[in-house]
ZAFIDREN-478928 format. One record per residue (C-alpha): x, y, z; residue number from 1; residue in three letters. Coordinates in pm, 1 decimal. Layout:
<atoms>
(atom (X; Y; Z); NUM; ALA),
...
</atoms>
This chain:
<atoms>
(atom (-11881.8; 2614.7; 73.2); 1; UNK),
(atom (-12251.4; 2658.3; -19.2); 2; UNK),
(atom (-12345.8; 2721.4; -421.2); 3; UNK),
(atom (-12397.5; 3070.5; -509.8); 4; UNK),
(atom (-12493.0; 3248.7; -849.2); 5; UNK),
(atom (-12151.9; 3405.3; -768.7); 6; UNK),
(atom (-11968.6; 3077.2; -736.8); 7; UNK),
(atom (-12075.7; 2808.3; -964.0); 8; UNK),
(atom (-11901.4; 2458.2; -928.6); 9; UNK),
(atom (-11858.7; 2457.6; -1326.6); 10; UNK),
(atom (-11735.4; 2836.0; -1512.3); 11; UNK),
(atom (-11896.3; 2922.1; -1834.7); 12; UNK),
(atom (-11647.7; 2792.9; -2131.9); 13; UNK),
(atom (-11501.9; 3159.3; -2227.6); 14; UNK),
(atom (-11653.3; 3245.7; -2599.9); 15; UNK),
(atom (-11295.2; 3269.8; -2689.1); 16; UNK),
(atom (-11207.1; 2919.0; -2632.8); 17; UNK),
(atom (-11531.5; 2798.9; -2770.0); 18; UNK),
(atom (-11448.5; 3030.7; -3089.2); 19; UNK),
(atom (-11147.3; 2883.3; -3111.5); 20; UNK),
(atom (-11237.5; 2504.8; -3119.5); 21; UNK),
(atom (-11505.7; 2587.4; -3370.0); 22; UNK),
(atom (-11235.2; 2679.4; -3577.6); 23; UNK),
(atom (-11039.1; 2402.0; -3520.9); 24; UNK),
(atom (-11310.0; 2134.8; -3597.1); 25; UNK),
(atom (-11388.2; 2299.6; -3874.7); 26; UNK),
(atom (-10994.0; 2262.0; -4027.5); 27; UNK),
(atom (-10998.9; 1949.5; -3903.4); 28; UNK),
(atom (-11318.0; 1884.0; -4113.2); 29; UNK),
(atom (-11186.2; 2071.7; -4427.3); 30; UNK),
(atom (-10832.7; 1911.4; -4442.6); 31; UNK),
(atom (-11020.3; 1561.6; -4405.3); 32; UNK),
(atom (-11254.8; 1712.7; -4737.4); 33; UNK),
(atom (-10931.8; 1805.0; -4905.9); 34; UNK),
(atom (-10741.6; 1470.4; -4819.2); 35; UNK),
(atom (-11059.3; 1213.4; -4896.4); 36; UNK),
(atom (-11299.7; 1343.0; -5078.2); 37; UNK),
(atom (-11561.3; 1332.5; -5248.8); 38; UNK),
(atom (-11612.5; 1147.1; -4894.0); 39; UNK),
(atom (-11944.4; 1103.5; -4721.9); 40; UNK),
(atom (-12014.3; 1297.5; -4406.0); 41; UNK),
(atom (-11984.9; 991.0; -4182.4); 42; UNK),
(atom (-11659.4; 921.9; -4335.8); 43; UNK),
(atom (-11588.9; 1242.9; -4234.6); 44; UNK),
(atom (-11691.8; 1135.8; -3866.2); 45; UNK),
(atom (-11501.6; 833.3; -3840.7); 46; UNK),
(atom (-11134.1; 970.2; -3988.6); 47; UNK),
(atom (-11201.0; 1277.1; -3770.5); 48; UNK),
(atom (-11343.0; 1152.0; -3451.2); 49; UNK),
(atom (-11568.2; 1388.3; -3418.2); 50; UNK),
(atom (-11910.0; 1363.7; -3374.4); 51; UNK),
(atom (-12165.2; 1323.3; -3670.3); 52; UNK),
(atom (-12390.8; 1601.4; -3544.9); 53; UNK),
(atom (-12043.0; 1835.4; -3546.9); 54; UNK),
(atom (-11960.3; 1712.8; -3891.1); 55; UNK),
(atom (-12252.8; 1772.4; -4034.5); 56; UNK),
(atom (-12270.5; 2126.9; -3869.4); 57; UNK),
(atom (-11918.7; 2216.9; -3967.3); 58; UNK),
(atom (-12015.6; 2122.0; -4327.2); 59; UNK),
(atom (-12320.0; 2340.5; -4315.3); 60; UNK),
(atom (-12100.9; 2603.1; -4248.6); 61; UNK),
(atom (-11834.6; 2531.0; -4468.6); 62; UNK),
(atom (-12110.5; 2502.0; -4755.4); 63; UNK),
(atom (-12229.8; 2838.3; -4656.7); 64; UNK),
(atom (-11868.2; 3016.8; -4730.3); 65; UNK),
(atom (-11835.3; 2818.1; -5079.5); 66; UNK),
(atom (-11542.0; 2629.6; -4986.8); 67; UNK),
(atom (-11724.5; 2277.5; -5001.8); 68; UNK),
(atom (-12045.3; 2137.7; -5180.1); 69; UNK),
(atom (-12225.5; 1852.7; -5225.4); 70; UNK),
(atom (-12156.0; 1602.0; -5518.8); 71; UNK),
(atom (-12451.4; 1526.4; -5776.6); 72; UNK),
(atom (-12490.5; 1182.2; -5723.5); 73; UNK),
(atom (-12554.4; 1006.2; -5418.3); 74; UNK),
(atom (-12364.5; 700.2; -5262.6); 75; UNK),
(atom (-12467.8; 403.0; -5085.8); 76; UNK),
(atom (-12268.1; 204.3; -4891.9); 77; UNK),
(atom (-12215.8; -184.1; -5055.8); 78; UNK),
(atom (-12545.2; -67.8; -5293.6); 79; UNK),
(atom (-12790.7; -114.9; -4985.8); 80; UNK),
(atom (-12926.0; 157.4; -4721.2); 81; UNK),
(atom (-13016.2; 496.9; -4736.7); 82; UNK),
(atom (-12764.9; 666.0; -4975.1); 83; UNK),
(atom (-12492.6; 879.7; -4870.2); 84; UNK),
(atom (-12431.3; 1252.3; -5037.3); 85; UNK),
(atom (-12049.2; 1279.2; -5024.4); 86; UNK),
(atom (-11882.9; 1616.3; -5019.5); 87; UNK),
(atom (-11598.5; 1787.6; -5170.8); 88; UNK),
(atom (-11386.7; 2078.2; -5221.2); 89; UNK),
(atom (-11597.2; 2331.6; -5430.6); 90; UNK),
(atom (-11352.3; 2371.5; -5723.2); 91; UNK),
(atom (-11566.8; 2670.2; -5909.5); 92; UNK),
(atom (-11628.3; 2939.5; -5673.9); 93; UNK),
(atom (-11295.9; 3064.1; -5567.5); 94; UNK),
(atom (-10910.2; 3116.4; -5689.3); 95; UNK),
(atom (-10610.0; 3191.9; -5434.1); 96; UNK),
(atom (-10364.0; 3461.6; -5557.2); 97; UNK),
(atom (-9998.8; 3349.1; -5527.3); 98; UNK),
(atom (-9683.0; 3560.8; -5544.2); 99; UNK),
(atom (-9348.5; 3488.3; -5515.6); 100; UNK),
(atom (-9064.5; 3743.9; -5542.6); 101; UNK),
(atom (-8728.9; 3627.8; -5667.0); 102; UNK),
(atom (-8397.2; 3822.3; -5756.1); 103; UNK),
(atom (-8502.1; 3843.6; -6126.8); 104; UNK),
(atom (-8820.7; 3811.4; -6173.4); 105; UNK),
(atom (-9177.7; 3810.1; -5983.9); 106; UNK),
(atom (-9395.5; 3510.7; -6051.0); 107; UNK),
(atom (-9830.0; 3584.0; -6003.0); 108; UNK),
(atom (-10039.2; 3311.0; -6043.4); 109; UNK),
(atom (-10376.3; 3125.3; -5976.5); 110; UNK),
(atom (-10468.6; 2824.6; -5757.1); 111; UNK),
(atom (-10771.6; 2626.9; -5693.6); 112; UNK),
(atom (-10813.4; 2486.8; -5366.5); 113; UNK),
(atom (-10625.0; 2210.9; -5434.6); 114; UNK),
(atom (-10273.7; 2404.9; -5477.0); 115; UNK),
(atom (-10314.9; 2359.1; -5872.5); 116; UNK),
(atom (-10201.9; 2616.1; -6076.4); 117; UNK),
(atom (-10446.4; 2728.2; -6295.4); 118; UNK),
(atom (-10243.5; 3027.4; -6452.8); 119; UNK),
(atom (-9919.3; 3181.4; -6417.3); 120; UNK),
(atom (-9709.3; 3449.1; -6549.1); 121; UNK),
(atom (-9353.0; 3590.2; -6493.4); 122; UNK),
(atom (-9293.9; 3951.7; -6491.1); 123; UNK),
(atom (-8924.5; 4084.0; -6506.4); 124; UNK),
(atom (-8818.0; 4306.8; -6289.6); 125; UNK),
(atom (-8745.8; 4657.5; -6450.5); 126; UNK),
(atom (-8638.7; 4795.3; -6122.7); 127; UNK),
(atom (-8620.0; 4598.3; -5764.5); 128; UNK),
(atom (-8769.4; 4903.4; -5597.1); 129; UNK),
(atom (-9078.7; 4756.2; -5387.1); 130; UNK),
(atom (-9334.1; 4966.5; -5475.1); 131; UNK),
(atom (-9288.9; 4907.1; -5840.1); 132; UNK),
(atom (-9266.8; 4518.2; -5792.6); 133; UNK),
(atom (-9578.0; 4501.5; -5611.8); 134; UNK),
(atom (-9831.4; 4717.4; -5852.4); 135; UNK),
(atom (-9645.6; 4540.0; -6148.9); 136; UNK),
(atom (-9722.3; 4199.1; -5928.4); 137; UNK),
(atom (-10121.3; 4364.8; -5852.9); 138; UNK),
(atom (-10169.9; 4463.1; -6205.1); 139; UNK),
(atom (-10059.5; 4112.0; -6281.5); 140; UNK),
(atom (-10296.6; 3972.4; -6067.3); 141; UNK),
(atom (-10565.9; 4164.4; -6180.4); 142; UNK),
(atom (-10516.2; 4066.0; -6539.3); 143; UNK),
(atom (-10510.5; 3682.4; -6460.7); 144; UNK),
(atom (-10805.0; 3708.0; -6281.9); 145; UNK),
(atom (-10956.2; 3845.5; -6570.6); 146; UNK),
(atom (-10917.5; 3609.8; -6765.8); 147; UNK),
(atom (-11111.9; 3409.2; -6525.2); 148; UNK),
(atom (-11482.2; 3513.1; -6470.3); 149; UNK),
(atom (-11659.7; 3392.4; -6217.7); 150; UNK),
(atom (-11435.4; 3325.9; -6026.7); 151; UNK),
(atom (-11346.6; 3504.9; -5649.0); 152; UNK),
(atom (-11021.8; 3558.7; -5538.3); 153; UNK),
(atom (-10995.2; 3488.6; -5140.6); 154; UNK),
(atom (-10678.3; 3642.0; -5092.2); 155; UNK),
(atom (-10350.6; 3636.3; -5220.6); 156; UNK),
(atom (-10020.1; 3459.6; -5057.4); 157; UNK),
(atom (-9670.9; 3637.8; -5065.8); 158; UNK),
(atom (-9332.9; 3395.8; -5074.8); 159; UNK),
(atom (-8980.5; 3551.6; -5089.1); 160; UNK),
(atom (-8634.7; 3466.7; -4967.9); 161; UNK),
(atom (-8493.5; 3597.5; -4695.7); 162; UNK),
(atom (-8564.3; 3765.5; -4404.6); 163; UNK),
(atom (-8969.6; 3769.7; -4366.8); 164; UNK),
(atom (-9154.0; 3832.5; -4084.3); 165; UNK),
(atom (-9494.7; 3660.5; -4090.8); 166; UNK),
(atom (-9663.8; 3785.1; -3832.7); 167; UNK),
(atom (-9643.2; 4140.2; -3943.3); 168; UNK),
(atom (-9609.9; 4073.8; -4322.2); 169; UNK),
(atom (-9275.2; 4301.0; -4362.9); 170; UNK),
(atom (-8990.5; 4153.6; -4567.5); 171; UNK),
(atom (-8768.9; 4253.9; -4293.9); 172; UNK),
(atom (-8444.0; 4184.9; -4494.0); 173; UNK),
(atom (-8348.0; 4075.5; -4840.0); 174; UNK),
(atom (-7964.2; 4156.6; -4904.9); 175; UNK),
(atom (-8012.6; 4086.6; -5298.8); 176; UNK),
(atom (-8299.6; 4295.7; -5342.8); 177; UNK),
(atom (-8190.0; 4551.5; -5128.4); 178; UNK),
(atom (-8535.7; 4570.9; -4949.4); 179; UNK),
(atom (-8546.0; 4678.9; -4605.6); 180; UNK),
(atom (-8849.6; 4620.5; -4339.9); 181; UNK),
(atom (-9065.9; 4624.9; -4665.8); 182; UNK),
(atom (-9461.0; 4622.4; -4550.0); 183; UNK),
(atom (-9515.0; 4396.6; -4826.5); 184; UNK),
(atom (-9855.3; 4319.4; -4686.4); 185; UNK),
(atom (-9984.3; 4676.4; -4618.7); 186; UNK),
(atom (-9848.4; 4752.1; -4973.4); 187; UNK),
(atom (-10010.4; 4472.5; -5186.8); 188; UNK),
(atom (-10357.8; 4497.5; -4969.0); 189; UNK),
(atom (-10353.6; 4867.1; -5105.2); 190; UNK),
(atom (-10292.9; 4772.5; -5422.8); 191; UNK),
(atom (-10520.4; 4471.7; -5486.3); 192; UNK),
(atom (-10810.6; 4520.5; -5159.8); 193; UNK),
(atom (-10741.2; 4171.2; -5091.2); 194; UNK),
(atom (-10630.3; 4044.2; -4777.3); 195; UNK),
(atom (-10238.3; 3915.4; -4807.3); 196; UNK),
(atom (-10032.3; 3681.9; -4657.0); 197; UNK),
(atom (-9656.4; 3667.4; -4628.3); 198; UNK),
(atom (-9439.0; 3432.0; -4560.4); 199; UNK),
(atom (-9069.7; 3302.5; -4619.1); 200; UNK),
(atom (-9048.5; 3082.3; -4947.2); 201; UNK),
(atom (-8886.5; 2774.6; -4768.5); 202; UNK),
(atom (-9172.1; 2764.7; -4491.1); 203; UNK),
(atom (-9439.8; 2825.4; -4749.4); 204; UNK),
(atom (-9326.9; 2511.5; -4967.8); 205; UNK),
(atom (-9319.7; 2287.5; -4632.0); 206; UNK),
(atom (-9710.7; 2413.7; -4617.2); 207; UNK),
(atom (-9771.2; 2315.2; -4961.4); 208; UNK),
(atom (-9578.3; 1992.7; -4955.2); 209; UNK),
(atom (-9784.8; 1927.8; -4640.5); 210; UNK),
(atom (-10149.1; 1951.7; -4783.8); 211; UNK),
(atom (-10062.4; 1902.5; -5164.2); 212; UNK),
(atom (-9733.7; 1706.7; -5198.1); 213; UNK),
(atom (-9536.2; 1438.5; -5080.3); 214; UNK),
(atom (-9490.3; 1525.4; -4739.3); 215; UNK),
(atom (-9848.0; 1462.3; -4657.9); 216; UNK),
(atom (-9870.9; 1280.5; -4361.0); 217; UNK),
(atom (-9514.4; 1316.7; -4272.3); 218; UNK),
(atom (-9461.9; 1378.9; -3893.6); 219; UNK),
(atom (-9136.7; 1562.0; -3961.9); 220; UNK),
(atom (-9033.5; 1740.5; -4301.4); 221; UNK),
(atom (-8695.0; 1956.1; -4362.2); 222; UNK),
(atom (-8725.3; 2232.5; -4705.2); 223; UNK),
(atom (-8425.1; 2325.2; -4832.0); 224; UNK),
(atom (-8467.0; 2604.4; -5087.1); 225; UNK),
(atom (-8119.4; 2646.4; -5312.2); 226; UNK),
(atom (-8194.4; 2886.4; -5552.3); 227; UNK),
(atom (-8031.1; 3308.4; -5562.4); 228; UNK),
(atom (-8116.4; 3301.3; -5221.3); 229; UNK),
(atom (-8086.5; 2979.8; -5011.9); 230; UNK),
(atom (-8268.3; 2863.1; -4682.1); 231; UNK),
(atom (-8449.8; 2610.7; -4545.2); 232; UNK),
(atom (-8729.6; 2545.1; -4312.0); 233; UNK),
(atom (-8880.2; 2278.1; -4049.9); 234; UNK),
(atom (-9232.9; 2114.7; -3954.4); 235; UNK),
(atom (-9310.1; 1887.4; -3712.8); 236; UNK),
(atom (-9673.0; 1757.0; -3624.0); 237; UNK),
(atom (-9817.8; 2004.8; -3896.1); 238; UNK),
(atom (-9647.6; 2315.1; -3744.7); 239; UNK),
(atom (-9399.4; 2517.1; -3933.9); 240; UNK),
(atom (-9119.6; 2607.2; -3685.0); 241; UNK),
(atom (-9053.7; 3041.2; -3723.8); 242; UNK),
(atom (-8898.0; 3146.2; -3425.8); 243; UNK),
(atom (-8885.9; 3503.3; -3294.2); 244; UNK),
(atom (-8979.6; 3725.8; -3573.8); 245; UNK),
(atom (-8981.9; 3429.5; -3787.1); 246; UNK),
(atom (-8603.3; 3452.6; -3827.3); 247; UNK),
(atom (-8560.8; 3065.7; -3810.6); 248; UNK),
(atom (-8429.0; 2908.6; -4176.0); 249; UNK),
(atom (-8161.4; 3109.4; -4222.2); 250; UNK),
(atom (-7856.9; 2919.4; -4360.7); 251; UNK),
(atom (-7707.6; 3120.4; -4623.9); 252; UNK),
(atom (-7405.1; 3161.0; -4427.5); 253; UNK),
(atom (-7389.5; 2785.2; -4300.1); 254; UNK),
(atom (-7050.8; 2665.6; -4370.3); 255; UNK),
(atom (-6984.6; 2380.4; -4610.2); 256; UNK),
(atom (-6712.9; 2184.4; -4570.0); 257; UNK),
(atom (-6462.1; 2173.1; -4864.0); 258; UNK),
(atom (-6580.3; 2506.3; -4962.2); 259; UNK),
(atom (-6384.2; 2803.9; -5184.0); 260; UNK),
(atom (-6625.7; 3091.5; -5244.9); 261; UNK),
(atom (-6596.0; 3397.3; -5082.5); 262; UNK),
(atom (-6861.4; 3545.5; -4899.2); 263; UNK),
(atom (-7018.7; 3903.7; -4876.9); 264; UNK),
(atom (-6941.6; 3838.1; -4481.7); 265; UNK),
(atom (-6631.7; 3793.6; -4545.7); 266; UNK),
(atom (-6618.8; 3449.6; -4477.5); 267; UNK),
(atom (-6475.8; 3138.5; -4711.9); 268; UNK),
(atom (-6752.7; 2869.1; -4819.9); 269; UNK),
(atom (-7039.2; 3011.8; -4705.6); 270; UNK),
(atom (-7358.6; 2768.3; -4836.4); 271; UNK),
(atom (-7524.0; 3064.3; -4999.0); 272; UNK),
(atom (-7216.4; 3151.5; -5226.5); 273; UNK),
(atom (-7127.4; 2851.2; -5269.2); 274; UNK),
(atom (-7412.1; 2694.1; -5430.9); 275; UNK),
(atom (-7680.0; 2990.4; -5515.1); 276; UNK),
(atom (-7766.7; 3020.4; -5869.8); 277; UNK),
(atom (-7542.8; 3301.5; -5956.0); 278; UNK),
(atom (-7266.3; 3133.0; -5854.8); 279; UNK),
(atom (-7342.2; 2811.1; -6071.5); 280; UNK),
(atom (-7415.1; 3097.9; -6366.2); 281; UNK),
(atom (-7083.9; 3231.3; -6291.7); 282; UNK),
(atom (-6892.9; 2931.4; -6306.6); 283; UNK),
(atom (-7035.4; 2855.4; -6654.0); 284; UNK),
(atom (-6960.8; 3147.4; -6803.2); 285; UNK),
(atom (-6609.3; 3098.5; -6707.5); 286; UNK),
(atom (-6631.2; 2748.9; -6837.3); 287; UNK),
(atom (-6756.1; 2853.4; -7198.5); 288; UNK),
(atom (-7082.2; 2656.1; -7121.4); 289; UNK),
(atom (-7385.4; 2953.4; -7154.1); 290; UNK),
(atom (-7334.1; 3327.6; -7189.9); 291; UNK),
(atom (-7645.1; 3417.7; -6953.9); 292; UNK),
(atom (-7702.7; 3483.2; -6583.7); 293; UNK),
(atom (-8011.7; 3257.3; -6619.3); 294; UNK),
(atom (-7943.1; 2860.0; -6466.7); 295; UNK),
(atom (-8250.1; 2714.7; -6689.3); 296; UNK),
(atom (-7908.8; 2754.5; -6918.3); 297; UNK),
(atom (-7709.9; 2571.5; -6779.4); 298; UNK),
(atom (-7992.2; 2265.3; -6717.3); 299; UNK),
(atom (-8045.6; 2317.0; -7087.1); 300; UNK),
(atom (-7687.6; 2289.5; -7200.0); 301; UNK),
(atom (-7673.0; 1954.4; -6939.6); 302; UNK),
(atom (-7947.7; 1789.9; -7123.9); 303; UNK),
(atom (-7855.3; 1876.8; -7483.3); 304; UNK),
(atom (-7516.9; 1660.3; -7391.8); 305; UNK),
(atom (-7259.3; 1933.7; -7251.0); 306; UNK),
(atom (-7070.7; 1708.9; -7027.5); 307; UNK),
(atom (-6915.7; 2018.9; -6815.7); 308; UNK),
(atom (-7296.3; 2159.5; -6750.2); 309; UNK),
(atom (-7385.6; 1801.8; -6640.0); 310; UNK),
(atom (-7090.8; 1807.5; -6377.1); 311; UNK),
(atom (-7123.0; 2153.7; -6243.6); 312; UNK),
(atom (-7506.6; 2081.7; -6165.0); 313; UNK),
(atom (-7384.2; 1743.9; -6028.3); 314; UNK),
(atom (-7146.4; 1927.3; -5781.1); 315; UNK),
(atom (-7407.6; 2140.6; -5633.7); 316; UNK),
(atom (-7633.1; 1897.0; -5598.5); 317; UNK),
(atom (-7342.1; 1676.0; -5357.6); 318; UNK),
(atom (-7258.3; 2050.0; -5216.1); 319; UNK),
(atom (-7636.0; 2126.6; -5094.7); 320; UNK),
(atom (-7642.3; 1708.6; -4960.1); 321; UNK),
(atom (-7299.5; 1807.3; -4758.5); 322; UNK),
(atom (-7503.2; 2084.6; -4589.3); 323; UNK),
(atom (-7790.0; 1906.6; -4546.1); 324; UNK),
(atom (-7598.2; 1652.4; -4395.2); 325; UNK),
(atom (-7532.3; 1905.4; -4114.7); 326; UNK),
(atom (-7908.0; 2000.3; -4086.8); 327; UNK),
(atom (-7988.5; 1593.4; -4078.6); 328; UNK),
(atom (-7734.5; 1564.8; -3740.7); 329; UNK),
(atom (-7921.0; 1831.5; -3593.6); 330; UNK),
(atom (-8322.0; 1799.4; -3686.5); 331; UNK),
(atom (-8339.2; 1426.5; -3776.6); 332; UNK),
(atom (-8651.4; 1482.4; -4008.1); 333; UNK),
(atom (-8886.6; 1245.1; -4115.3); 334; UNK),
(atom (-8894.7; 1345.2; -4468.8); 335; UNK),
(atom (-8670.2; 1620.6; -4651.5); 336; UNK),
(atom (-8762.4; 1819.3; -4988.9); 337; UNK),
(atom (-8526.9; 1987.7; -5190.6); 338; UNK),
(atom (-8563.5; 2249.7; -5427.9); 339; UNK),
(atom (-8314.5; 2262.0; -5627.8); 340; UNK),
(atom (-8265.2; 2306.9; -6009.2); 341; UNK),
(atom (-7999.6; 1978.9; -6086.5); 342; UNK),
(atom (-8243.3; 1783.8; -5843.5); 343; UNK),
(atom (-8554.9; 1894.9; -6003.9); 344; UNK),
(atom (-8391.5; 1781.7; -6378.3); 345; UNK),
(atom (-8112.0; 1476.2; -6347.5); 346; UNK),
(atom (-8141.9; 1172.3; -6139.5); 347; UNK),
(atom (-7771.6; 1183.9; -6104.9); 348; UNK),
(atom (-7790.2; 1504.3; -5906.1); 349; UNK),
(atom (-8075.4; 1366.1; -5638.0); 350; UNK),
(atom (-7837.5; 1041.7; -5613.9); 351; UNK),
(atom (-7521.5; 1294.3; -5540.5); 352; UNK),
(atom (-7718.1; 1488.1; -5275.1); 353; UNK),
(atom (-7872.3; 1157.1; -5141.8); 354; UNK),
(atom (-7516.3; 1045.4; -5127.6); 355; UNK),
(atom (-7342.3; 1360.8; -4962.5); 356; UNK),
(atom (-7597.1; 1379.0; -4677.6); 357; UNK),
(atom (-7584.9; 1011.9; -4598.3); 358; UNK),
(atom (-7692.0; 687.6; -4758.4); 359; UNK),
(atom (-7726.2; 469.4; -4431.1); 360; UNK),
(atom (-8031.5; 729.6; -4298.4); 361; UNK),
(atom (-8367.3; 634.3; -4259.1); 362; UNK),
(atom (-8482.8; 1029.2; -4365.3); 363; UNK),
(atom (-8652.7; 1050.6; -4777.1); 364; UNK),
(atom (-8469.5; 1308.3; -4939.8); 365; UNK),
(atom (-8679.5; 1361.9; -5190.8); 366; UNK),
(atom (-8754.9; 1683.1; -5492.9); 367; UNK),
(atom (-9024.4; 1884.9; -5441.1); 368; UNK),
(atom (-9375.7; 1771.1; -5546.5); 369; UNK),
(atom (-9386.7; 2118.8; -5825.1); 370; UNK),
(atom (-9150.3; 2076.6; -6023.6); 371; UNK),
(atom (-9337.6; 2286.1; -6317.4); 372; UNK),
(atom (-9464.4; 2542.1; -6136.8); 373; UNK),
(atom (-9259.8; 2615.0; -5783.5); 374; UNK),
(atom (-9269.3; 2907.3; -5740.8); 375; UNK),
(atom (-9631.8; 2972.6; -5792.7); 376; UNK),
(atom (-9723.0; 2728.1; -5521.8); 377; UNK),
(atom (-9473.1; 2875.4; -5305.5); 378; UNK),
(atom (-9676.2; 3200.2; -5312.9); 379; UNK),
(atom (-10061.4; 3031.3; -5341.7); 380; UNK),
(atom (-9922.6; 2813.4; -5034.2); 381; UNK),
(atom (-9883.6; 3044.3; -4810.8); 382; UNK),
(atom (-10291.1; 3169.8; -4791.9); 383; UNK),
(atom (-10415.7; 2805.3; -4878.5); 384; UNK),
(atom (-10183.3; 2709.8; -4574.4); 385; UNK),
(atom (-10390.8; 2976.5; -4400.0); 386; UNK),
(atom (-10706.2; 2899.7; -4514.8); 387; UNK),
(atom (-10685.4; 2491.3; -4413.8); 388; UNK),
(atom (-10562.2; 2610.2; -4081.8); 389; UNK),
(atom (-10877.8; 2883.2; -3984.4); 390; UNK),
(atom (-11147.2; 2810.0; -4289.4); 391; UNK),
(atom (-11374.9; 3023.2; -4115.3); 392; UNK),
(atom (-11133.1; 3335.5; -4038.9); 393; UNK),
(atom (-10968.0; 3365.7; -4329.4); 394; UNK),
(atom (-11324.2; 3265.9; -4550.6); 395; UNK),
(atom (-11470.0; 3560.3; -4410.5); 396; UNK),
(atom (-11205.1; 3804.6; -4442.4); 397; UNK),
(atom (-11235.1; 3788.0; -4833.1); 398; UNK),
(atom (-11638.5; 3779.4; -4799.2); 399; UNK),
</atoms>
C-alpha cells in the first residue's frame, strides 16, 4: 500500500501519552532528588536511566516550580574535572498541610518536603459535626501557617479512618463519627482555597513509610492501623492497592481467634472491638488502672511500673499479631508496619505481636517510622504522596 499524508507508516505519539511520560520522568527524577540528594545531575542519570539531556530538562523544570534547587557549592568527582552542581529538595519555599481526623480529636500540621513535621497542633473536638471539624481544622491551618512566613502551602492532605473514597475525596462512611458521604474535599477547599487530598489513614501511612520511612525500597509493605478505628492497607511495586471506591482495608470486623468482645454487628470477637483503643480504655477502667477514655493513660501507667497496664497493652499487641497472622497467609508482604500504641512504647509488645503472627516468617514486622508525630504524617502523606507521584500536576495546581 503506497504512503499517503493520510496513512503514515509511524502515528504521531498522542500529546496525552507524551504528557503523561513527562510526568512520569519527572517523579522518577524527583523521588531520585528526594532519595539521594544533594546528588549531581549525572547521578541523577545513572540511578534513573534516563538520559542526561532528560535529566537535566526535568530539573529545569522542577527548579522552575520551587520544588528543587541547586546547592552552593560545587562538586567534583575524586577532586579532578569540571565540577559538578548537585541538586536537592528546596527545603524553604514550600510547606504541605496535613490533617488527620480521629474520634477525639483533629490533628493540623506542617511538613517540609521531606515528610518532617515542622509544627503541629491538636484541636478537640467540641462537636463531630463535619462542618465544624473542618473550619476548626482550616482555621488551624491558617494559624500555623502564620506562624511561618515565607513560606507557601501547596496543598493540604486529609487522613481518616474508615470508609474514604479517594478518588472523589468523600469520607463515605465513618460509624464513630457518624459522618456520612462527607465531601471532605469540596468542604476544606472552600474553607482554606487550597487544593485537598483525601485519603484513608492506613493507605496514607504506607505512602509515607514508602518515601520517608522504613519501607523505602520495600517491594511489598502491609499497614496495620489499631487505633479507635482499625484497618490496614497494602502496596506492592510502589502502588497502594484501593479497590472499587477505595473500599479495600477494611478489617474492623475480621475475626480474631480466641476473641470475647461483642460487636456493634452483632458478632463475637470482631478485631475492631476487640483491640480498638476504647476497648483497651475500657478494660482499664474496670481494672482500677486510669480513670480516662484517653490510652496515652494507660502507656503512662505501664511505664511508671503498673504491672496490669503493662499486660493489657501486651495482650493487644499478641491480639493485633493473631490478626495479622491471617493477613500474612493471605498477602505474604515484604515488610509490615504497625501502628499501634503498646508497639510504638514497649519492646515486649512488638516481640508479642512478632510472636502471634509467626516467628519462622521471612516478613519485618516492624513500628512505624513516626512514632512522635503519626498522625501528622498520616495527613501531610497523603499530598506529598501526590506530589512525588505527578510533581508537575499537583505543583501547578497550588501555583
Amino acid at each position: 500500500m503506497p504512503r499517503t499524508a493520510a496513512s503514515p507508516l509511524v502515528s504521531p505519539v498522542p500529546r496525552a501519552a507524551d504528557r503523561d511520560r513527562r510526568r512520569t520522568s519527572a517523579s522518577v527524577v524527583l523521588r531520585s532528588v528526594l532519595e539521594h540528594g544533594p546528588v549531581a545531575r549525572s547521578t541523577v542519570a545513572r540511578l534513573t536511566g534516563l538520559s542526561p539531556a532528560s535529566v537535566t530538562e526535568h530539573c529545569a523544570r522542577l527548579a522552575g516550580l520551587g520544588l528543587i534547587r541547586e546547592e552552593a557549592a560545587p562538586r567534583r568527582s575524586n577532586g579532578v574535572g569540571r565540577p559538578h552542581v548537585p541538586v536537592d529538595l528546596d527545603g524553604e519555599r514550600f510547606l504541605v498541610g496535613g490533617v488527620h481526623v480521629a474520634v477525639p480529636y483533629t490533628t493540623v500540621a506542617l511538613l517540609d518536603l521531606r515528610g518532617r513535621v515542622m509544627a503541629e497542633r491538636r484541636l478537640e473536638h467540641e462537636r463531630t459535626d463535619p462542618g465544624r471539624v473542618l473550619t476548626r481544622a482550616a482555621e488551624g491551618l491558617a494559624a500555623l501557617l502564620a506562624e511561618h512566613p515565607g513560606r507557601r502551602p501547596l496543598g493540604v492532605g486529609v487522613a481518616a479512618g474508615g470508609w474514604v473514597d479517594r478518588e472523589t475525596g468523600t469520607v463515605v462512611e465513618h460509624e464513630l463519627l457518624g459522618w456520612r458521604e462527607v465531601p471532605v474535599r469540596e468542604l476544606l477547599r472552600d474553607r482554606t482555597g487550597l487544593p485537598v487530598r483525601v485519603d484513608g489513614h492506613a493507605r496514607a501511612l504506607v505512602g509515607g513509610e514508602r518515601l520517608f520511612g522504613r519501607a523505602r525500597g520495600s517491594r511489598s509493605v502491609l499497614h496495620l492501623f489499631v487505633g479507635n478505628v482499625v484497618d490496614a492497607a497494602f502496596a506492592t511495586n510502589d502502588e497502594v492497592h484501593h479497590g472499587p471506591r477505595s473500599q479495600a482495608g477494611a478489617i474492623a470486623h475480621l475475626p480474631v481467634p480466641g476473641g470475647t468482645e461483642p460487636c456493634t454487628c452483632g458478632r463475637t470477637g470482631c478485631l475492631q472491638a476487640e483491640v480498638s483503643e476504647r476497648t483497651l480504655c475500657r478494660r482499664a477502667r474496670a481494672a482500677r488502672v486510669i480513670e480516662s477514655a484517653d490510652p496515652v493513660h494507660v502507656v503512662a501507667a505501664a511505664e511508671a511500673g503498673d504491672a496490669v497496664a503493662r499486660r493489657l497493652l501486651v495482650e493487644r499487641a499478641r491480639t493485633t499479631g493473631r490478626a495479622a497472622a491471617l493477613l500474612l497467609d493471605v498477602l505474604n508482604p515484604e515488610t509490615v508496619v504497625v501502628t499501634e500504641v503498646g508497639v510504638l512504647h514497649f519492646e515486649d509488645c512488638l516481640d508479642a505481636l512478632r510472636e502471634a503472627a509467626g516467628k519462622s516468617r521471612s516478613t519485618a514486622v516492624l513500628p512505624t517510622s513516626f512514632p512522635d508525630s503519626v498522625l501528622a504524617v498520616a495527613g501531610g502523606s497523603v499530598l506529598l504522596d501526590a506530589l512525588f507521584r505527578d510533581p508537575l500536576g499537583v505543583s501547578s495546581e497550588a501555583i
